[in-house]
N, C-alpha and C positions, 0 to 999 in steps of 0.2 A: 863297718860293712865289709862282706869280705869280699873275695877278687873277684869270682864267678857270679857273684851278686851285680856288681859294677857291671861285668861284662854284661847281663843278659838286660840291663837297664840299659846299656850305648847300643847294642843289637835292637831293643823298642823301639829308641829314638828315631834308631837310621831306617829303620822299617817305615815309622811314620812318616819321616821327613821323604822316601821314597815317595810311599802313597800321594802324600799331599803336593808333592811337587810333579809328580805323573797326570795327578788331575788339570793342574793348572798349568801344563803341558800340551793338555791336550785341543785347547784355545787357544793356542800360540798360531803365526804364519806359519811353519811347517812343524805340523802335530806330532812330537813323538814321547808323546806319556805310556805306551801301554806299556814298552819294556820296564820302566821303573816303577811301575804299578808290579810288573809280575815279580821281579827282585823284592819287593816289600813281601808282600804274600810267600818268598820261599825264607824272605828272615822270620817272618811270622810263625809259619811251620817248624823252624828249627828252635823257634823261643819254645812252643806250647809244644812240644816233645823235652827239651828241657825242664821245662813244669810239670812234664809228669812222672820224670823220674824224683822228683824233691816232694810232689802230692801227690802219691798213687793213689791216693781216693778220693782226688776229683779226677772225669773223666778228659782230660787233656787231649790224650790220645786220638780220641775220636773226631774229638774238635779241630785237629791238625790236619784230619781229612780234605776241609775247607779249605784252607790257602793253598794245601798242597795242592788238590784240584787245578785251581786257579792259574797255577805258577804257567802251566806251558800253553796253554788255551791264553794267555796275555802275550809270551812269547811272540804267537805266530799272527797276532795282531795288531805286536807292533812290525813283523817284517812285514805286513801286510801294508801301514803305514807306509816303512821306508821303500817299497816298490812303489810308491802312491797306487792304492786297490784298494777300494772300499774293503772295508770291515762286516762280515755279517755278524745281526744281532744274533744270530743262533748261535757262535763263535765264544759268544760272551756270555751265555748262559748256558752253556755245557758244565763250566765247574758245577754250578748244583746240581746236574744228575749222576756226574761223576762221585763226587760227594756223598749225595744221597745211597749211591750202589754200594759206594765201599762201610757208609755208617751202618745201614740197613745190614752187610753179608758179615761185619765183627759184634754186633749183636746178635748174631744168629750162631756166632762160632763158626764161622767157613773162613776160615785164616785165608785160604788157597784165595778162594774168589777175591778177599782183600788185595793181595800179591798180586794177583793177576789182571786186573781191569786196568790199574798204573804199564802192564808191560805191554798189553795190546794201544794203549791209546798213546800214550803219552811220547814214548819213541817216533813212530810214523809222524805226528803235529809236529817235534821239532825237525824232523827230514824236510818237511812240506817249507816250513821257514827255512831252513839254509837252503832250499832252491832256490825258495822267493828272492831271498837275498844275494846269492850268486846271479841270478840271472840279473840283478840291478846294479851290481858291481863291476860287471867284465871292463870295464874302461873305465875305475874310479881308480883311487889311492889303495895303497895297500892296508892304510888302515879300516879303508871302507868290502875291502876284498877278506883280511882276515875274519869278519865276525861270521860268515858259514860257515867254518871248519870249528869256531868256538861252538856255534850249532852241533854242529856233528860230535867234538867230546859232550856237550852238554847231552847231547843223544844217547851216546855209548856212557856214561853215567847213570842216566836214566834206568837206562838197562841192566847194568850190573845193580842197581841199587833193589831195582823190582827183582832180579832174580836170587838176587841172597835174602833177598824176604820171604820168597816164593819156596826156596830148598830149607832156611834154617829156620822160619819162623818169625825170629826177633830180630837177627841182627840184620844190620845194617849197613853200610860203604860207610866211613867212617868222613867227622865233617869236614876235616882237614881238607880230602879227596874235592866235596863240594866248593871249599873257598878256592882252593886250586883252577880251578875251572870258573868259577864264578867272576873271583875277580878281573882276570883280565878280558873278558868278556864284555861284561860292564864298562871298563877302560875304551873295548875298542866301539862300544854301543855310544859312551859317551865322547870320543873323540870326530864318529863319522857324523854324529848328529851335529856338531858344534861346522863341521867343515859346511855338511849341507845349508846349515844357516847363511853360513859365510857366502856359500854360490847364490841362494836365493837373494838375499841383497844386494849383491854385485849384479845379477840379471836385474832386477827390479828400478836398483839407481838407471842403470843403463835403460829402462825403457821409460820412466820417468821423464832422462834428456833427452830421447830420441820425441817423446811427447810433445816436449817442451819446445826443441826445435822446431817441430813439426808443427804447434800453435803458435812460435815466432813468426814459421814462414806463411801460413795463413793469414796471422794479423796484418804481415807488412804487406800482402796484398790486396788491401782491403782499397788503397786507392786514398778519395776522398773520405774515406769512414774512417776516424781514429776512433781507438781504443786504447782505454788510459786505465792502469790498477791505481786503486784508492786506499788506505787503510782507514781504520775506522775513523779518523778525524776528518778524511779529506785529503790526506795533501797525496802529492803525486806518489808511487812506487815503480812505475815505467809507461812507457807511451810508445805503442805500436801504431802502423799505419800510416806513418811519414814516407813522403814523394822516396825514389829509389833515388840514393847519393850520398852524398858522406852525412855523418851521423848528427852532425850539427846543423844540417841546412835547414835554413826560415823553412816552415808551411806556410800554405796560404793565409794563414791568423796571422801570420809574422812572428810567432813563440817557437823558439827554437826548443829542442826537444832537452838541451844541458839544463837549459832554465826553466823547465817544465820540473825537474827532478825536486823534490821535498818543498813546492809551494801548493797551497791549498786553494779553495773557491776565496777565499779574504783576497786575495792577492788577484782576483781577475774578474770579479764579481761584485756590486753592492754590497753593500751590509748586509740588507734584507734580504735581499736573492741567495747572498755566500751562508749566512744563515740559515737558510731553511734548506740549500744543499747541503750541508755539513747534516742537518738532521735525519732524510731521506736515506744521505751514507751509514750513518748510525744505525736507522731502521733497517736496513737490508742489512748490515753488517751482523747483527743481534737477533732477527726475526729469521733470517736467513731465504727472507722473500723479494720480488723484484719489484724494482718501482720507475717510475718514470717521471722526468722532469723536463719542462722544455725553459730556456733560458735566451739571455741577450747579453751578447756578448758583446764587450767594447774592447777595440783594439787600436793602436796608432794607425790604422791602414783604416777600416771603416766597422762598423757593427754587425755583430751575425746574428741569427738566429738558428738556436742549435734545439733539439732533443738527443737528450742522454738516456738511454736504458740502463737502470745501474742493475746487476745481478750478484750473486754470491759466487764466491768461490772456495768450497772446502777441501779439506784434511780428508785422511782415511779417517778419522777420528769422529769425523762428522760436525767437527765446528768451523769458522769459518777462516778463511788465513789472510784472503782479502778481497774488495770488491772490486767488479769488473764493470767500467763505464763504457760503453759504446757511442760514439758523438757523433751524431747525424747532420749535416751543415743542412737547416730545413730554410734557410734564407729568399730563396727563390722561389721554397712553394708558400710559404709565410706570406711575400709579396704579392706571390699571383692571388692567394685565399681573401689579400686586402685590398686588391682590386678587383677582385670579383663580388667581396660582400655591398664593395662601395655601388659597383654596377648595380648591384641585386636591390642595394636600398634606393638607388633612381627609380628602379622602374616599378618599385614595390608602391613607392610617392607619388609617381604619375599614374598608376592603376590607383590608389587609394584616394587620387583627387575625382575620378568617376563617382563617387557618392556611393551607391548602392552595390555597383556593378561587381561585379567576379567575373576572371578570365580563365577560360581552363581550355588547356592545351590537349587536344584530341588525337587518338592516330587512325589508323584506318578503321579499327575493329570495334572503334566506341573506345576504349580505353582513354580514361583522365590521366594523362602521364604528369600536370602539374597542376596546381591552384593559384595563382594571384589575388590582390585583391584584400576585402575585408576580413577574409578568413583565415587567423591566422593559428597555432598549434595549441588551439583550447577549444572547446567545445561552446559551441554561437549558437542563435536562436534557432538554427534550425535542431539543433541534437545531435550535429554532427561538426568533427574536427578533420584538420586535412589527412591526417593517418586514416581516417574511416572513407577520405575519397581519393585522393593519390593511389595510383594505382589500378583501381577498379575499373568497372566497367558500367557503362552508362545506363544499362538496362538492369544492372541490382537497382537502379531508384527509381526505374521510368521500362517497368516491364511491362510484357503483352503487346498489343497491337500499336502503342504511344511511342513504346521503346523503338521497335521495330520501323513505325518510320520517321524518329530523329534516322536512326542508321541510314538508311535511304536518303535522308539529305544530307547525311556527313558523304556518304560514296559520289554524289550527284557534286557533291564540292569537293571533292578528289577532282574526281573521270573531265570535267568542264572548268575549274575554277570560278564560279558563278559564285555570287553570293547568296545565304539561303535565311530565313528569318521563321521564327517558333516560336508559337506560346503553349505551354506545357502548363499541367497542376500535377505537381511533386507531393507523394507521400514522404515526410521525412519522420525520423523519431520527436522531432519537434511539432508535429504536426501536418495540417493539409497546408503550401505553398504554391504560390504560382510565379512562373519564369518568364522572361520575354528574352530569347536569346538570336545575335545575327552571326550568322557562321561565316567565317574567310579563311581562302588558304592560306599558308602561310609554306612560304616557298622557301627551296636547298638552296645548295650553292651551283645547282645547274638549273635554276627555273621551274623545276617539277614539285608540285605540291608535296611537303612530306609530311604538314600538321593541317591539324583545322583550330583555328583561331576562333573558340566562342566568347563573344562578351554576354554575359546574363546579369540581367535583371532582377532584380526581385520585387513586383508589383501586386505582392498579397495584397497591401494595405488597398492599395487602387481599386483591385477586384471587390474587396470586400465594402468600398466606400462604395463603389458601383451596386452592389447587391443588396445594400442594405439602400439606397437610392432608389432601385427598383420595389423593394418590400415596402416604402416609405409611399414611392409614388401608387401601389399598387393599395396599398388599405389610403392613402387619401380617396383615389377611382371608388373604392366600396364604401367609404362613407361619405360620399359625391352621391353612388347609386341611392345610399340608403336615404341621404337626405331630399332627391330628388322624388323618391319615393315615397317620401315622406309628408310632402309637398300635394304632391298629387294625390294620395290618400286623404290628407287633410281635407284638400277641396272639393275631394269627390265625396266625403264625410259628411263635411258642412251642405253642400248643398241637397243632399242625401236628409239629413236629419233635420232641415228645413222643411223637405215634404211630410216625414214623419213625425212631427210633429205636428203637423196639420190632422193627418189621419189619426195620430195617437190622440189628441186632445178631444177630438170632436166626439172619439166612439167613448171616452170617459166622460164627457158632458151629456152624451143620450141614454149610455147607462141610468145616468142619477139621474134621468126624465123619464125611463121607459118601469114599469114592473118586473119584477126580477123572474118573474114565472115565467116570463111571455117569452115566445121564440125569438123577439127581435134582440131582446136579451143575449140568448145565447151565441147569435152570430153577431151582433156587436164583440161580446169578449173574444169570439174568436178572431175577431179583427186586430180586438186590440195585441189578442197575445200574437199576433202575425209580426202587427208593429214593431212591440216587443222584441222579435226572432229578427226582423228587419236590423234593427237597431242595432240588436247583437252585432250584427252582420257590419255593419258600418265600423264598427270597433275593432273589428278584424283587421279592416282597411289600414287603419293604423299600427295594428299589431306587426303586421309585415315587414315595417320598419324599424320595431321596437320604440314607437313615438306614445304609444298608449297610454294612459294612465290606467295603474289596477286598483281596482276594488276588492281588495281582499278578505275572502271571510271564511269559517269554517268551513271545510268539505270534505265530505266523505269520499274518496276516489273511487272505492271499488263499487259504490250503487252509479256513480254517473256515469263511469265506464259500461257498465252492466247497461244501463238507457240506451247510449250511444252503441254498443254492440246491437241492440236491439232496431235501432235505426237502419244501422247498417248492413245487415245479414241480406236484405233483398238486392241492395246492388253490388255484392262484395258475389253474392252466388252462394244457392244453396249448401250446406255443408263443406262451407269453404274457408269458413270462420270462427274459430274455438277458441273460448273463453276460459282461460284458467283465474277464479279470482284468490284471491288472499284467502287465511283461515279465520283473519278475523280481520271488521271492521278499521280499515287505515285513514287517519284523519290528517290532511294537510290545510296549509292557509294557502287559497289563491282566488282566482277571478272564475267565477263557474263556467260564464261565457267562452272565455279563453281556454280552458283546460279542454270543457268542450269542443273547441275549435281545435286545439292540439290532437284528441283521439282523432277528429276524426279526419284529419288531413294525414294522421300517419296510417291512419287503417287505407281509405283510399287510396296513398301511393303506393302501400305493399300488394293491394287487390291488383294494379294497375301494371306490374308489374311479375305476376302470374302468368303462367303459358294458358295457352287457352282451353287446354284440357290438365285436369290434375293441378296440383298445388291448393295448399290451403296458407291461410292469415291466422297467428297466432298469439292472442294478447293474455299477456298475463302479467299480475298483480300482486307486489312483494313488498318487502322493504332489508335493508342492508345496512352496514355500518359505512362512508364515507369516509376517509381521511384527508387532510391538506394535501396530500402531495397529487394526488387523483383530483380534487377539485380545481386545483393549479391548472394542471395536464390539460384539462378539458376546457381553459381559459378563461374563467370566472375571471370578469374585471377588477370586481371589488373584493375588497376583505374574506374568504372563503372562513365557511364555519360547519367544522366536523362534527360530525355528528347522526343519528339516525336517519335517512332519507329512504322515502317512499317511491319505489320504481313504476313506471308503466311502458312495460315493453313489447313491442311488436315486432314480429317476425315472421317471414313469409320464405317462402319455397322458389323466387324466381329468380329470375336471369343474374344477379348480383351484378355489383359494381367494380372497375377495376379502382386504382388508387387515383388515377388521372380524373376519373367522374367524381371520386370521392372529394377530392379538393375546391369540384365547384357546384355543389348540390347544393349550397347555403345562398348560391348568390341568386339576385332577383331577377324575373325573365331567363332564369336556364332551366333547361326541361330536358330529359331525354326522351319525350315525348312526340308527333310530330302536331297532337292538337295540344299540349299544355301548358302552362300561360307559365309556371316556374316560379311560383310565390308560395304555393304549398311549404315545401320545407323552410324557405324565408321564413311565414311566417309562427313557424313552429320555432325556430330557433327562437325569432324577436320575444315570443311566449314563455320559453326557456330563461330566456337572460331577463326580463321585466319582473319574473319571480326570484330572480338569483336562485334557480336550479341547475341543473348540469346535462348534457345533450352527448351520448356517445351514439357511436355507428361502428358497426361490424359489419365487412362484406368484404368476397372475392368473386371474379365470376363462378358462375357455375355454384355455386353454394350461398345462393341467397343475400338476404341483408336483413340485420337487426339494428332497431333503433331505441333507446333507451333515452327514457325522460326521467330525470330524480328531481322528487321535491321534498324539501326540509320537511320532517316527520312533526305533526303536531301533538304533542302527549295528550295535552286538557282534552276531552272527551264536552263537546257542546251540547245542550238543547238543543231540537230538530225543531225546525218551523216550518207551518204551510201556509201557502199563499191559496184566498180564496179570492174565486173567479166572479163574485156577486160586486156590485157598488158598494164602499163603503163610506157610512153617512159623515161628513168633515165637519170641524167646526168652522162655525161663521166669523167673519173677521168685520171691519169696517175700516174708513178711512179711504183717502184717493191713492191708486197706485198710477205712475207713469212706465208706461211700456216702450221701449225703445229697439226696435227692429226693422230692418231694409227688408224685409221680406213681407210682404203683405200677408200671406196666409199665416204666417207665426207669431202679425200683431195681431189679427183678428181672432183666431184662435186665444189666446194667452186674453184678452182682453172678455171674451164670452167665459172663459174660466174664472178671471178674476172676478168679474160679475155674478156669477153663480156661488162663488166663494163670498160673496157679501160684502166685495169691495168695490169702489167707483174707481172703473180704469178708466185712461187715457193713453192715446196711443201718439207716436210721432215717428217718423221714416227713417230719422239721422240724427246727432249730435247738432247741427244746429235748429232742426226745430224742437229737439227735448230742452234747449236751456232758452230758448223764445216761451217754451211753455210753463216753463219751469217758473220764470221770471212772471208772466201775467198770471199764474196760479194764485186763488185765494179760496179758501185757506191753501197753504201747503201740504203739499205730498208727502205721506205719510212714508213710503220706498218710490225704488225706480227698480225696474227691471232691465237691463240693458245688454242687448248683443257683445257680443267682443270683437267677431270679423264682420265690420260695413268697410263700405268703398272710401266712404269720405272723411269721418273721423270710427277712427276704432273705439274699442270699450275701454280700453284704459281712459282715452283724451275724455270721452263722454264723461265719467266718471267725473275725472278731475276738474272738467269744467263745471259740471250740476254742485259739486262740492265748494268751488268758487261762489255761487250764490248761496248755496246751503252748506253748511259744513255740516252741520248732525247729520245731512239726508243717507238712510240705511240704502245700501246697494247691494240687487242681488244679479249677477252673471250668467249669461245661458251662454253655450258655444257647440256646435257639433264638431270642435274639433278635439284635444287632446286635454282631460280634464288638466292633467302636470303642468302643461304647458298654463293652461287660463290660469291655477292657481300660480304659477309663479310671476306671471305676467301683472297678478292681481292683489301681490303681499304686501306692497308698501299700503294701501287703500285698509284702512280699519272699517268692522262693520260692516263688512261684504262678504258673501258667500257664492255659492258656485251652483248650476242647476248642469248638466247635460241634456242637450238636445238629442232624443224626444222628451219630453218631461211628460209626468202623469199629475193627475191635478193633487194626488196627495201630498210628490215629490215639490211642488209648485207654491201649497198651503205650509207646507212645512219650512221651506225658507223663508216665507215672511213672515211669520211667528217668529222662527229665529232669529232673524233679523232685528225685529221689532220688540224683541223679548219677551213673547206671549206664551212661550215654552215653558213648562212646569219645569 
């Protein structure tokens, strides 16, 4: 390889080693890479102008435009540097436009312009740098002083080198000229930079100690606070904050600070305590975050209790060098915290021995500033924990006019000291609760109220044993009523259907004597069917109670309805009453009397209830699908069974009820009437519930009232039957019957029937003369007919006595009171059946056939 070869391969080198050492310069504490960046760039130029003379056909030349550029545009930014003066970026991207001018004006052939852009620009930029640098120099070293005037020949170079380009063309200053000037330039670029390092870290050590000083003399005034440096294991590295005095004197611990130096938490700590400090040191030491520990310290003087803050301490570097404990002697508040919890748990014990009680501390404004008591920091039956009441104020739970005067009697136990006592009902998220609370003040240390002392109560359970007490005693009261009513119906019943049965029998026995053509005929039937309507009417008496027995059988609703509207229209008031019926026949099972009795006490009380001009009564005739949960609602006692149900509803135009009326319309003797007796809706209800239907009611004032009766829909479609008003002819029976009634007219009666029926009766007043007759009877009695309510023995005893002499004898029952009742009165007795009083003579033949087994 030959010499010039070598040479322009150590010019590469040092060109790179320029660059790359300018760069990583320029990240240094005091920056100064751009001069060795710009020396790289003018070896660079002088390499690739060497290359063009050895390859004139690659274009070298041009390519030298590049660093050359560069060279004095780095110059003045690194004087920019060594002035400390930002750099601008436009500074540093001038070489490419520079560049650019001169590539763009030698491809065009304008040598001149090439020449010339180097002499305008380039001279001025380095004058600009030896100011910079002169004016940072006037009180430096001489080696920091001569690199302006190295500026200035570097200048006057410049210049000659642009103007022998510009007059001859090609040549050039030759490079000798350049190293001339370059080099000691360079020398003096690198010897001020090496000094200003040297000042910078001589200022820096010096503010470091002045630091350092300056957080010795803060730590040692910390007093009682020591502050100890840790390394990552633990053990001591110095300990600030000892009493003022020589450097060895005891602290308060008794650790003198010599013997503090290289011992760790093992050495003054448990195992387990020195353990787990050494790990906390570890974790700040590495994580480089703060933590905090509080410890117990044992000492030959007595034991402390400390928290230590441990914190990090780093490097410029950014890791850590070592950690900084701060020791807080927490001894006395540690003691007061454990004589206060110990107080706090006395009185926590004696408020929690109160049972239910809660004490909360009030101030003027209503504010809970504390809670006591069972409620402690979790959420309790009522939905609330003491974070949701601590604090607050008494009227978030007890607003409006409740809230408002608790406040009034918290102020009234301010302004007097008196004591004050409240029963409240709290909405809580737990529900509705009720309070019993007595308010006291609770006095300063100068006598004056400064709290209010409430103890509360919590007496939900009470109220509600109270309530359901009154609901308890209040349906006992109503079925007291119902049964006393019941009672009374019965007897007004029975002795009711005692007459009628006189009258029902007799006009059925002249029938069967008179011709059926004849008039007397005719007003006999109507006697009877009055009896009949009578009778009805007596079952009513019972219905009112719901004591009745039903007779249930198919019924078409929308033709009885349709009769009874027809009944009704002249006392309800002309065109006052409109019938809407179904579109097609609705068949239910119930008692036709009853239902009867249901339209028409519900049409009466909406007529009754009409102003006296205007208003009409509106009945109409549906059916609907029911479900359980509606049947529930509406209070069906028994088993509810969903399913199609047939409505009949009535609705009228008048004064409406409020809710207060509406709660006791059902009960018996209430009327809002001032002549009405208050059994009407009773006994619609009892009519209601004997069928297992359902009974709603709609009303407000001023917009009327609707009442709705649903009866289980009956699919099967019946044969219609009629009843004819002629005698009809019986079969004859034989044999002796014994009749047994306290009432005289209903044995003499019953005994002309049975005789007409073609039996030999005998009659007797009471259970001891049927079994006196019973006994002299010969032959024997073929039945007995026997009362069930007499004075002296009833119909069961009868019974059972006549069965004592006779066991076969067939027994048949009359009663005007509640068929349910006779037949249950009457199941243990085999071979006995049941009549109601009034009985008709067919209903009469027919039981002793049955009886007697004469029935096909």
């Amino acid at each position: 390889m030959e010499w010039h070869s070598l040479l322009l391969l150590a010019f590469s080198l040092a060109a790179l080693g320029l660059w790359i050492g300018g760069r990583r310069a320029l990240t240094s504490i005091a920056p100064s890479g751009y001069w060795p960046m710009g020396w790289a760039c003018l070896l660079l130029t002088g390499l690739l102008l060497a290359f063009r003379s050895r390859f004139p056909e690659v274009p070298f030349g041009l390519l030298a435009f590049v660093p050359s550029a560069a060279f004095v545009p780095l110059m003045v930014a690194g004087a920019l540097q060594f002035s400390h003066r930002p750099v601008p970026r436009a500074l540093l991207w001038a070489p490419v436009g520079i560049a650019a001018v001169r590539i763009a004006a030698s491809l065009a052939g304008a040598s001149t312009v090439v020449a010339l852009v180097p002499l305008l620009v380039e001279p001025p930029l380095l004058l600009v740098a030896a100011s910079l640098v002169q004016r940072e120099t006037r009180e430096a070293s001489w080696v920091q002083r001569a690199i302006a005037p190295g500026f200035l020949a570097l200048a006057a170079l410049e210049t000659a080198d642009a103007i022998t380009n510009l007059r001859l063309g090609t040549r050039e200053v030759p490079w000798f000229a350049w190293i001339g000037v370059a080099i000691p330039l360079v020398a003096l670029q690198l010897i001020s930079q090496i000094e200003r390092l040297r000042e910078l870290a001589a200022q820096s050590l010096a503010e470091v100690q002045q630091s350092e000083d300056h957080l010795r003399t803060v730590l040692s005034s910390l007093g009682s606070t020591r502050v100890v440096a840790f390394d990552r294991e633990g053990h001591v590295l110095e300990v600030y904050g000892d009493p003022v005095g020589p450097n060895n004197r005891a602290n308060p611990y008794g650790i003198r600070r010599t013997e503090a130096h290289g011992k760790g938490p093992f050495d003054f700590l448990p195992e387990a305590r020195a353990r787990e400090a050494v790990e906390v040191i570890r974790d700040v030491y590495d994580r480089g975050v703060e933590r905090q520990l509080e410890v117990e310290l044992t000492t030959p003087l007595r034991s402390f209790s400390l928290a230590v803050n441990f914190a990090p301490v780093c490097h410029a570097g950014g890791s850590t060098d070592f950690v900084l404990g701060v020791i807080h002697d927490t001894t006395e508040r540690v003691a007061e915290s454990a004589e206060l919890e110990r107080s706090k748990n006395r009185l926590q014990a004696i408020v929690s021995a109160l049972s239910q009680n809660r004490v909360v501390l009030l101030d003027r404004h209503g504010r809970m500033e504390s809670i006591v008591g069972l409620i402690e920091d979790r959420v309790t039956v009522h939905g609330v924990d003491k974070s949701d009441v601590e604090g607050s104020l008494l009227t978030r739970f007890v607003p409006g006019a409740a809230g408002a005067e608790i406040l009034e009697k918290i102020a009234r136990v301010f302004e007097s000291g008196i004591e004050e006592s409240l029963f409240q009902r709290v909405e809580l998220p737990g529900g509705e609760f009720y309070f019993e609370a007595e308010m006291r003040a609770l006095r300063g240390p100068h006598g004056q109220p400064e709290w209010v002392l409430a103890v509360c109560t919590d007496v939900t359970e009470r109220v509600r044993a109270e309530e359901r007490r009154r609901e308890l005693e209040s349906r006992v009261r109503q079925s007291q009523k119902l049964e006393s009513l019941g009672v009374l119906a019965g007897g007004i019943a029975h002795d009711f259907n005692n007459l009628l049965s006189g009258i029902l029998g007799n006009a059925d026995l002249a029938l069967s004597d008179v011709d059926p053509e004849s008039p007397v005929a005719t007003a006999l039937i109507d006697i009877r069917r009055s009896s009949v309507r009578a009778a009805e009417l007596t079952t009513q008496l019972l219905a009112y109670a719901g004591r009745t027995s039903v007779a249930p059988a198919p019924l078409e609703v929308g033709a009885l309805v349709s009769e009874m509207s027809a009944l009704l229209r002249t006392s309800v008031g002309r065109g006052r009453l409109a019938l809407e019926p179904a579109e097609k026949p609705l068949w239910i099972h119930a008692d036709a009397t009853q239902i009867r009795q249901l339209v028409m006490n519900l049409i009466t009380n909406a007529s009754e209830s009409l102003p006296d001009l205007g208003g009409r009564v509106q009945v109409r005739i549906g059916h609907e699908w029911v479900d359980r949960d509606r049947l529930l609602s509406g209070g069906i006692a028994e088993e509810p069974t969903e399913g199609d149900y047939v409505f009949i509803e009535v609705r009228d135009d008048g004064c409406g009820m409020d809710e207060a009326t509406q709660q006791r319309i059902f009960d018996p003797f209430f009327s809002t009437k001032i002549e009405g007796r208050g059994l009407g809706l009773a006994a619609v209800l009892g009519i209601v519930r004997s069928h297992h239907g359902l009974l709603e009611v709609r009303s407000a004032p001023g917009e009327g009232t609707t009442f709705r009766a649903l009866f289980l829909r009956e699919q099967r479609i019946p044969a219609t039957t009629t009843e004819s008003g002629a005698a009809t002819r019986l079969p004859m029976g034989e044999g002796r019957v014994l009749v047994v009634d306290d009432d005289e007219a209903v044995r003499r009666v019953a005994s002309r029937v049975l005789r007409k029926l073609g039996y030999e009766a005998h009659a007797a007043a009471g259970g001891p003369e049927a079994v006196e007759v019973l006994r002299m009877a010969s032959p024997p009695f073929a039945c007995a007919v026997v009362d069930l309510s007499m004075p002296e023995w009833d119909g069961e005893r009868v019974g059972q006595e006549l069965r004592a002499i006779h066991p076969d004898l067939p027994l048949i029952f009359m009663s005007g009171h509640s068929e349910r009742d006779a037949i249950r009165r009457t199941a243990a007795l085999d071979r006995s059946c049941f009549v109601s009083k009034p009985f008709r003579m067919s209903e009469l033949s027919d039981a002793i056939r049955a009886v007697l087994g004469d029935v096909d």
